[in-house]
Each structure stands twice: as C-alpha cells, then as structure tokens.
C-alpha positions in Angstrom: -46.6 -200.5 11.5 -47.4 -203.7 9.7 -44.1 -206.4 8.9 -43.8 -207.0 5.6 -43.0 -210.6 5.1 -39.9 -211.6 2.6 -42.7 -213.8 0.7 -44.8 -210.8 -0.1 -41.5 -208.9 -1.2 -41.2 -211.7 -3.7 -43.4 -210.6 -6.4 -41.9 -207.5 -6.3 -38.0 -208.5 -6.6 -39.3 -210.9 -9.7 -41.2 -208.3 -11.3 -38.0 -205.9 -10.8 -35.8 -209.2 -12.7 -38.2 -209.2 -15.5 -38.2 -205.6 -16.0 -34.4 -205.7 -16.2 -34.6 -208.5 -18.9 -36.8 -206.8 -21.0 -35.5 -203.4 -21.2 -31.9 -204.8 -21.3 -32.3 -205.9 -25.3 -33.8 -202.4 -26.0 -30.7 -200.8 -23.8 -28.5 -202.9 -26.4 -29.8 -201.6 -29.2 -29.4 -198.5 -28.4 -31.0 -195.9 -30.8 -31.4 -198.7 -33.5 -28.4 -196.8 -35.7 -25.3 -199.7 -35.3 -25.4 -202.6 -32.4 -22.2 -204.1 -33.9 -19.8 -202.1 -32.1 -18.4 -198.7 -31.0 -16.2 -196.3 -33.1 -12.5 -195.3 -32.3 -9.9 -192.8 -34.1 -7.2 -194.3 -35.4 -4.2 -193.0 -34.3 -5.3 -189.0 -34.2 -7.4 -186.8 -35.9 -6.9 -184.4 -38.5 -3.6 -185.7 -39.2 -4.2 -185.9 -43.4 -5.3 -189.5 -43.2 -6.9 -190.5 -46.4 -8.1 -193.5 -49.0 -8.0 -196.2 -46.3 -7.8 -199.7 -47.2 -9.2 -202.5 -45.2 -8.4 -206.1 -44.9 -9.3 -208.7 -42.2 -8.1 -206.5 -39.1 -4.9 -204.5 -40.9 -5.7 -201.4 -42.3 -3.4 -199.8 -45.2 -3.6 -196.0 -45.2 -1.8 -192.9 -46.4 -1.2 -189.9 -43.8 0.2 -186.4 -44.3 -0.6 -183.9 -47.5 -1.8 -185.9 -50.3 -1.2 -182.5 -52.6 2.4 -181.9 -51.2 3.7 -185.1 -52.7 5.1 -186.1 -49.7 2.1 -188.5 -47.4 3.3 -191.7 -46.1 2.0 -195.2 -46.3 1.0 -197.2 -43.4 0.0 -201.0 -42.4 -1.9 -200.7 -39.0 -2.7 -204.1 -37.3 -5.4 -204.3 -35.1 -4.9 -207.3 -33.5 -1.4 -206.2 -32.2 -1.3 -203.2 -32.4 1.7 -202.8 -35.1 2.4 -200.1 -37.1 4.5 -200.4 -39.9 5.6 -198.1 -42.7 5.0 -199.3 -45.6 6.7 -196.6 -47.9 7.8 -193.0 -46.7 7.2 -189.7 -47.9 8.7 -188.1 -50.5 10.0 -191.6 -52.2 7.2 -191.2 -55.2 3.9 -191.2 -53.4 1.6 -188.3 -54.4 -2.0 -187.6 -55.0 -1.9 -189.5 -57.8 -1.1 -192.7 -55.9 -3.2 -195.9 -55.3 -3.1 -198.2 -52.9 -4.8 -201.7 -51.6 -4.1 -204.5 -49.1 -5.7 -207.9 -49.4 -4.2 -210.7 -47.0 -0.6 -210.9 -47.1 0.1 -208.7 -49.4 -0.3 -204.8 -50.6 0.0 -203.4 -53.8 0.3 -199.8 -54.1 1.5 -196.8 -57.3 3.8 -194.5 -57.1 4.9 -191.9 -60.0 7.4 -193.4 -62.8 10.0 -190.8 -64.4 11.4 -191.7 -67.5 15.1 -191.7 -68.1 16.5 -188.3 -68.9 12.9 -186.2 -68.2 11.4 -184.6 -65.7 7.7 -185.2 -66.2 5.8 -188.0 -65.1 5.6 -191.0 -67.5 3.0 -193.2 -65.7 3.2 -194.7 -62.1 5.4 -197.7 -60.5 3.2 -200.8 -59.7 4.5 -201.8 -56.0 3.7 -204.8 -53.7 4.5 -204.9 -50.1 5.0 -208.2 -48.2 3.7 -207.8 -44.9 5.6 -210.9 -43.5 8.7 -210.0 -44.8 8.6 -206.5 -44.5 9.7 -206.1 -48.1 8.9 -204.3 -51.1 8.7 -205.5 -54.6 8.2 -203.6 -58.3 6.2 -205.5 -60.8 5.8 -203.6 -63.4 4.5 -199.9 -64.7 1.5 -198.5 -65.7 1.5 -195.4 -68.4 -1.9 -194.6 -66.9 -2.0 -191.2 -64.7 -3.9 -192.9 -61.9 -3.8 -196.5 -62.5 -6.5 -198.9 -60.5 -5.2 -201.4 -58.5 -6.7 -204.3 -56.8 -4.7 -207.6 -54.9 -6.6 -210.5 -53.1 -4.1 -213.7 -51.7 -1.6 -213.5 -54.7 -3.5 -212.2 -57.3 -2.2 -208.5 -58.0 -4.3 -206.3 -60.8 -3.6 -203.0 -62.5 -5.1 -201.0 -65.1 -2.5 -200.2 -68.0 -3.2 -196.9 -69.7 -3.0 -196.3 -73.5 0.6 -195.4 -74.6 3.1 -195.6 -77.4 5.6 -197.1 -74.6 5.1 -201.0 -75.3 6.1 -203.8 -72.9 8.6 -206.6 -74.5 6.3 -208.7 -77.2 3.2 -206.8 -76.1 2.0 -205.2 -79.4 -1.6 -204.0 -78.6 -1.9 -200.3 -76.8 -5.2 -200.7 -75.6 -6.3 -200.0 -72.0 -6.3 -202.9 -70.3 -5.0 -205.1 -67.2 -2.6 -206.4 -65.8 -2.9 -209.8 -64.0 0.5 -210.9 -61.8 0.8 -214.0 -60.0 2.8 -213.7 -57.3 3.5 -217.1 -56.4 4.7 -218.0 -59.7 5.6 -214.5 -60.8 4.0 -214.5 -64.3 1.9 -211.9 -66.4 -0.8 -211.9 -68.0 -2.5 -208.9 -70.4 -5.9 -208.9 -70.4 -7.4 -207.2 -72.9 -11.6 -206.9 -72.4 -13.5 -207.2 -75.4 -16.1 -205.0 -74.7 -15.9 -201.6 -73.1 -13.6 -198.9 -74.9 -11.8 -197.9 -71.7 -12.0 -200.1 -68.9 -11.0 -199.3 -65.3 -11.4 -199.8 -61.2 -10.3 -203.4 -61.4 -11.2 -205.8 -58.8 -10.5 -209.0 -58.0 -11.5 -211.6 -55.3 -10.4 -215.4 -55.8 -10.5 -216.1 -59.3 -12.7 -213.1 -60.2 -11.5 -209.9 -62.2 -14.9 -207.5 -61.9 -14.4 -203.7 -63.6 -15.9 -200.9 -65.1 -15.8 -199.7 -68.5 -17.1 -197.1 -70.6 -17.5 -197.3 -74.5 -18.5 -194.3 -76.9 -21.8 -194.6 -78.4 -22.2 -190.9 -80.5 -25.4 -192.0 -81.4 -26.8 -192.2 -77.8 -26.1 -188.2 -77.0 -29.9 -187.6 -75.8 -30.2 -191.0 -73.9 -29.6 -190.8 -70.1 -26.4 -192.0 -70.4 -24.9 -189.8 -73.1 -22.9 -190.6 -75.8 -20.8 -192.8 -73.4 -21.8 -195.8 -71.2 -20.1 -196.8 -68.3 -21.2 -201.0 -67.0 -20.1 -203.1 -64.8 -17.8 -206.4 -66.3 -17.0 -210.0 -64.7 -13.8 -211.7 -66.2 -13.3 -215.7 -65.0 -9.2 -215.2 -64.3 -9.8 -219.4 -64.7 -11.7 -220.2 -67.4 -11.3 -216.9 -69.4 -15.1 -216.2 -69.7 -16.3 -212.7 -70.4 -19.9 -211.5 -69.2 -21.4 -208.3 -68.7 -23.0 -207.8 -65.9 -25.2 -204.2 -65.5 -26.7 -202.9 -69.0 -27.9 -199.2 -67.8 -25.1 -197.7 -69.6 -24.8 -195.8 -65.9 -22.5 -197.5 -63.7 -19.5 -197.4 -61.6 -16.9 -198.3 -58.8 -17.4 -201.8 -58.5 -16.9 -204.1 -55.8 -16.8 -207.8 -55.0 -17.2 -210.6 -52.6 -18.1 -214.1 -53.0 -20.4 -214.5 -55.7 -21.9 -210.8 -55.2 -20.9 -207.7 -57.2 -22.0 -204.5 -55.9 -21.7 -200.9 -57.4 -23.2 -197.4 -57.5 -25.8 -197.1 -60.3 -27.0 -193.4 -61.7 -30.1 -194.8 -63.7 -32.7 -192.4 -61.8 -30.9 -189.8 -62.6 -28.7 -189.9 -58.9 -26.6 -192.2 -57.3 -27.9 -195.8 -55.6 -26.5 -199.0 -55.1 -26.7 -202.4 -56.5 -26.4 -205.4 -56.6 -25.8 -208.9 -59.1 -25.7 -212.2 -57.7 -23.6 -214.1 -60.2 -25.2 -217.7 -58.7 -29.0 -217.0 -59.7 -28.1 -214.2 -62.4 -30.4 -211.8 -60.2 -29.8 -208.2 -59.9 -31.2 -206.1 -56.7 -31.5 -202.7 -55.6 -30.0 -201.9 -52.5 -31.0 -198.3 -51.9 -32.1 -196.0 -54.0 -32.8 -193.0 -51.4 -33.8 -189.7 -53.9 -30.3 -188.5 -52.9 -27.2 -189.5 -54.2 -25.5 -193.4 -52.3 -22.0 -193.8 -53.7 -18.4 -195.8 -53.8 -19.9 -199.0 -52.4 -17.5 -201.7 -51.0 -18.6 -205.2 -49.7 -17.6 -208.2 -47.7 -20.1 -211.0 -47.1 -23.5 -210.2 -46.0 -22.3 -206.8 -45.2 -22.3 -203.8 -48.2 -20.9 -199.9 -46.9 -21.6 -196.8 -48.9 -21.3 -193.1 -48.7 -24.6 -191.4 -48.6 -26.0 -188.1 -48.8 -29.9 -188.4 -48.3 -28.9 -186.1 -45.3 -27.3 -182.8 -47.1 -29.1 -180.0 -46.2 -31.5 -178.2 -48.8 -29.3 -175.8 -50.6 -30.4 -171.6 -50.4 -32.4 -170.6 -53.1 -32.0 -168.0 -55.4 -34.2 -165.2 -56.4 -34.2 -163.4 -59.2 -33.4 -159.4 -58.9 -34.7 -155.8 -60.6 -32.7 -155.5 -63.7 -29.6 -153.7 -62.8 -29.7 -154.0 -59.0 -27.2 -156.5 -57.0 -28.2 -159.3 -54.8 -26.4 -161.0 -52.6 -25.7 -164.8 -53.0 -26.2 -167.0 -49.9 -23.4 -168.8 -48.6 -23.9 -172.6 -50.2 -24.2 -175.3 -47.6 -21.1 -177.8 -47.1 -21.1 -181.2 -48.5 -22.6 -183.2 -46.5 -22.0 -187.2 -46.3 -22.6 -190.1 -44.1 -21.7 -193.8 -44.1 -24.6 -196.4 -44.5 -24.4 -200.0 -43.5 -26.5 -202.9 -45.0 -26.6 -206.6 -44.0 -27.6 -208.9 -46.8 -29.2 -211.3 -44.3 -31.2 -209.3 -42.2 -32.1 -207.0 -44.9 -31.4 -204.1 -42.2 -29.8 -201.1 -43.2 -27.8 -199.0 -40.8 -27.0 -195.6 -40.5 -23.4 -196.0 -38.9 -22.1 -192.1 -38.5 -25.5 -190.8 -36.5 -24.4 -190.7 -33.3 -20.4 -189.6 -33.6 -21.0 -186.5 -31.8 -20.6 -184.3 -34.3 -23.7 -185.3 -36.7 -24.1 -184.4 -40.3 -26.7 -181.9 -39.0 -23.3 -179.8 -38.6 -21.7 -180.6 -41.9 -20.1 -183.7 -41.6 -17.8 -185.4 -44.4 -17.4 -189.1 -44.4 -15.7 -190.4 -47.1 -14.1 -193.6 -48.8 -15.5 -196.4 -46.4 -14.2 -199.6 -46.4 -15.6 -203.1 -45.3 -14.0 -206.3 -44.6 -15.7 -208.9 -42.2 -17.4 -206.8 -39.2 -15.2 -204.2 -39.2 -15.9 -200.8 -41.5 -13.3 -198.0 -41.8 -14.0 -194.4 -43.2 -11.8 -191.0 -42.8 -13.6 -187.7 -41.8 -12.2 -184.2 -42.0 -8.4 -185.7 -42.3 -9.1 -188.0 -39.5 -9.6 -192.2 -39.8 -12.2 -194.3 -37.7 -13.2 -197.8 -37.3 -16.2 -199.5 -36.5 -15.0 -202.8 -34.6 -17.4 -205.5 -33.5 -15.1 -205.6 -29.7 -13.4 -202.6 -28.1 -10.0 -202.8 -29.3 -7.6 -200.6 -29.0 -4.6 -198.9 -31.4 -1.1 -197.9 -30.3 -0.1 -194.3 -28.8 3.1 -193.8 -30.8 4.4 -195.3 -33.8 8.0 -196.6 -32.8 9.5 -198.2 -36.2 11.6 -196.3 -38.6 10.5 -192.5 -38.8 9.0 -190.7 -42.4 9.3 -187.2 -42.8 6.7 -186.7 -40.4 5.8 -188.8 -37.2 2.1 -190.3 -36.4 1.2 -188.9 -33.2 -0.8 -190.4 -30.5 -3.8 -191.6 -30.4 -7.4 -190.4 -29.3 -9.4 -191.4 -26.9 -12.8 -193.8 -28.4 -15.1 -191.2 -29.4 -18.0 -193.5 -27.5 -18.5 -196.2 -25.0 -16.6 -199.2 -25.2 -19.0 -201.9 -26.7 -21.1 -203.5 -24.2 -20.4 -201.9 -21.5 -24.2 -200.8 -20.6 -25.5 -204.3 -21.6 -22.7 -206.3 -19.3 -23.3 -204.0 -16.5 -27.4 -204.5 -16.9 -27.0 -207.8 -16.8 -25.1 -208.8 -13.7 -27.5 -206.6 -12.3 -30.5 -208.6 -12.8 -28.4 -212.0 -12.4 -27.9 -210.0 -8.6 -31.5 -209.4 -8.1 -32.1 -213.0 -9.6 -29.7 -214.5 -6.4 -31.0 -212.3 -4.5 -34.5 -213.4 -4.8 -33.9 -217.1 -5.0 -32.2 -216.8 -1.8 -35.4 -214.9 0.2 -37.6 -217.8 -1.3 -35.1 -220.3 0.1 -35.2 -218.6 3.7 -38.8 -217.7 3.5 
C-alpha cells in the first residue's frame, strides 16, 4: 500500500482552508433576510405587550389589557438588564394613552377628569425621569389621544380644539405644545398651514408633523376633499416649510436631516423619504401592497409591510334566491421591513421567526433606534439586537396590579455563533497545515 507523504497531503489541507473561507461569508449571511443580529422575546409572550417605544438600548412599553384600562408602563434597559415601572395600572393609563422615551427622559398621557364630572376631559401630559426615578405633569391636552414626542429635553404634545383655555392663551386651534425641560418654559405653536395638525415629532431642534386641511373643492381628486402632508417647523429659528405636496401623507418620522413617512399616492401605502440638506425627496418602497408607520434612525428606516398577505377568497355571484356560503376571510397579515440608507439594501427582518407570515403573522408598531429594531407580535415584544444580549427573568421592583413574568428563551441562535465556530475551524486546519509543511 503506497505512503502518502505529509507534502502531498498539503494541497489537500490548503484547499480544505480555502473552502472554509469562502463558504464561511455565505454561512454569515445566512438566507440574506437580516445579518445584523438574532431576535429575542422580551420578557414573555403573549403577555398584552403593546406600542413599544425605543431609545438607544431602553425600551418604554405598555403590558397588560390596553381595553381594560388597567396596562402598566415599563422602562426595560438592555444594557443592565433593569426593569423599572414607569406608571402602574389602573392610575389613568388606558387605550387612549401615549407614550415615548427619548434619552433621559419619557413623556407619556394619561386620562384627565375634570373637577366634579365623570367623563373624560382630555389626557394628563406626563414625563418620567429615568435617573431620578421620578414623575412630572406638564401640562394637559383636551385632545382624546394626544401625540406626543420627547428627544434630550425637548417634550411635544398636540393640543386639541376646546373651549377650556390655558392662562393668556386665547387662540383654540389645534396645535402644539413645545416644553423645555431644562428651563421649564412653554411655548404654543400654532402651524400656519394645515387645519388640523397631528403626530408631532421632534429630534434636536426639529418639530416634523402631519396635518390635514379641508379642500371641498378637491372631492374627486385622490386625496378627497381633505389633504393630509407632511410639515417641518425650525423650534430655533421659527421657520415654517412644507415638506410632501401629495395631499396623501402620514405618520412622520425623523432623524438627522431625513424625514420619512408612509405616502398613499398610488392609491396604497409606501414610504418616503425628504432630505432636508439637498431638498430631495426619494421613494423608499413602493411594493403594490400596502408599507406603513415608518420610523427611522440614521441610515436605518423600519416599516410594517404587507406585500405578503395572502390573496383574499373570491366571491361568486349566486342564482337569484339561493344562498351561498361566504369563505372565511384570511387574517391580516404583516411583516417588518428593514432598509439601510447606505447600502441601499432592504431587509425582510420577520422571515425566518419560526412562525412565518405564510401562517398569519401580525407584526406591528416597529421601532428603530441605532442597530436595534423592536416590534410586538400577537401580544408578545421582540428585539432585533446587533449582539446576543439578554433580558431579566423576573421583574423585582415595586409590583402593578399584575406581575411581568419570566422571560423566553431567544427564538434563534445567538448571533455568530455558526460564523465564530467556522472560523476557529479553519484557523485549526490553517495551524495544522503550517505545522506538516514545517516537519515535511
């Protein structure tokens, strides 16, 4: 039987080392859905969590029954792993409520009862200081469901129309609320343009909103009789500009210089966006199906998107006098899309969860703040980190009316996991080869 010498088994280990090189980036990949990360469940599933809020790596969430007036509200640090509770159930929270975290701080609504009555007169304009632990009411908004929006120590809330006046303030208009936090002084802003203006928000010195005005002469248009745009208001300098002009869009977001927002112009939902540097605006994605509440942060824009709903049943039409039968409609279906403004890649981020929207899934309400994107799913929350990090099993500070439970195991691999192991594998078969040459 002929010897074969550890020189003639070089070519082979080196070819293995190369193979192992080149697969390895395709292995990291993965299916070419997400690379940034893996998903976990933050801190259970189907526990009521909704209308998450994300902020560097603290989240600001509500959990329980939004429609039995009693949910709490939560600040969840990644980071450390602290839980804090933010406002319990049953102290004014309801479905009505808003709330948003930006930094240090949280603003967030609860309902507002006016002396001597028992019905609702507005909501309670809150702000939660997450170093102090403390809680602070600014003001009140006679709106049903006000829009709120905080970034550093800017807070902003819409103001509904109402007889109720504030001290000196003589105009009833909708319009917002601009509080300083460091130097605790307000400001009414009062937009010149749209009739009804709403979903503030702000970033830096930045107020951007929506607004719709009543145009009865525009009832066969594709907007109707009333437009809904997209505003920019210099908090600063105090300059007004208009910013979309198809009369159809809504929910806003900001970051930097970039305003994005859902657009119905084709007659569905897509996303866009206006640089405010080169006074460009760009379409995102405008998939035949419907993209919608778009947040961004940086290069990085989230939205919920529906290009994968199944084709609803159709129905026939029937002998006079003879019944059919209706086919049960198909769910909602909704998945969370990823785009990154640099490399112009866009990423479909809820594929591979297990449980695929080829079953009916419901993702909703994503977030985005740096790397990270949150969304909720059938009552539960989950996060899409750039590292595997963890969340806490119990929640130990003071209890609400109902306990968070434990938490759920990652719903995939940790990240990198297949890529480190891959790696000190061909490092191995890299040593070990060098080492054959050496004694060959």
């Amino acid at each position: 039987m002929p010897v074969i010498s550890r020189r003639r088994m070089l070519p082979v280990s080196y070819l293995i080392c190369m193979l192992f090189f080149l697969v390895l980036p395709v292995l990291a990949e993965g299916t070419g859905v997400m690379d940034i990360g893996s998903k976990i469940t933050l801190p259970a599933e189907n526990q009521g969590y909704s209308s998450p809020s994300l902020s560097g790596d603290s989240i600001l969430f509500f959990a329980g029954n939004r429609q039995s007036d009693s949910p709490d509200l939560f600040c969840y640090k990644i980071s450390t792993g602290e839980l804090s509770l933010v406002c319990p159930g049953g102290k004014g929270l309801d479905s009505w409520s808003m709330a948003r975290i930006g930094g240090r701080w949280a603003v967030y609504t609860k309902r507002h009862r006016a002396e001597n009555q028992d019905s609702v007169a507005g909501q309670d304009i809150f702000t939660f200081d997450r170093d102090s632990g403390r809680a602070e009411l600014l003001g009140t908004s006679f709106g049903t469901s006000p829009g709120v929006s905080v970034y550093d120590d800017i807070v902003v809330w819409e103001n509904g129309t109402t007889d109720r006046i504030w001290p000196g303030l003589t105009n009833t208009k909708e319009h917002f609320v601009i509080y300083n936090l460091s130097t605790h002084t307000r400001v009414d802003f009062f937009p010149r343009i749209p009739d009804n203006p709403d979903n503030p928000v702000v970033y830096n010195d930045l107020l951007v909103y929506a607004g719709s005005t009543y145009h009865p002469e525009n009832r066969t248009t594709v907007a109707g009789a009333f437009t809904s745009d997209i505003f920019c208001y210099n908090i600063s300098s105090g300059k007004e500009m208009q910013v979309s002009f198809s009369g159809t869009a809504y929910t806003p977001s900001v970051s930097g210089t970039l305003i994005a927002w859902e657009d119905n112009r084709n007659r569905n939902g897509d996303i866009y966006l206006y640089n405010l540097s080169s006074s460009e605006e760009l379409p995102l994605c405008t998939d035949p199906a419907d993209q919608r509440n778009p947040k961004i942060s940086g290069d990085w824009v989230v939205w919920e998107d529906r290009r994968h709903q199944p084709a609803q049943p159709s129905v026939t039409a029937c002998p006079s006098g003879t019944y059919c039968p209706v086919e049960t409609p198909v769910p909602p279906v909704s998945d969370i899309y990823l785009y990154n403004l640099t490399s112009k890649r866009e990423s479909w981020i809820t594929a591979p969860m297990g449980e695929s929207s080829d079953f009916g899934g419901e993702d909703q309400g994503p977030d985005v703040s740096g790397h990270r994107v949150i969304w909720t799913r059938y009552g539960g929350m989950f996060l899409y980190p750039a590292t595997n990090e963890t969340v806490p099993t119990s929640y130990t500070g003071p209890q609400p009316d109902h306990a968070i439970p434990g938490t759920s195991p990652p719903t995939t691999r940790p990240a990198g996991e297949w890529e480190t192991l891959l790696t000190a594998f061909a490092f191995f078969l890299a040593v070990i080869t060098f080492t054959m040459n050496r004694r060959g």
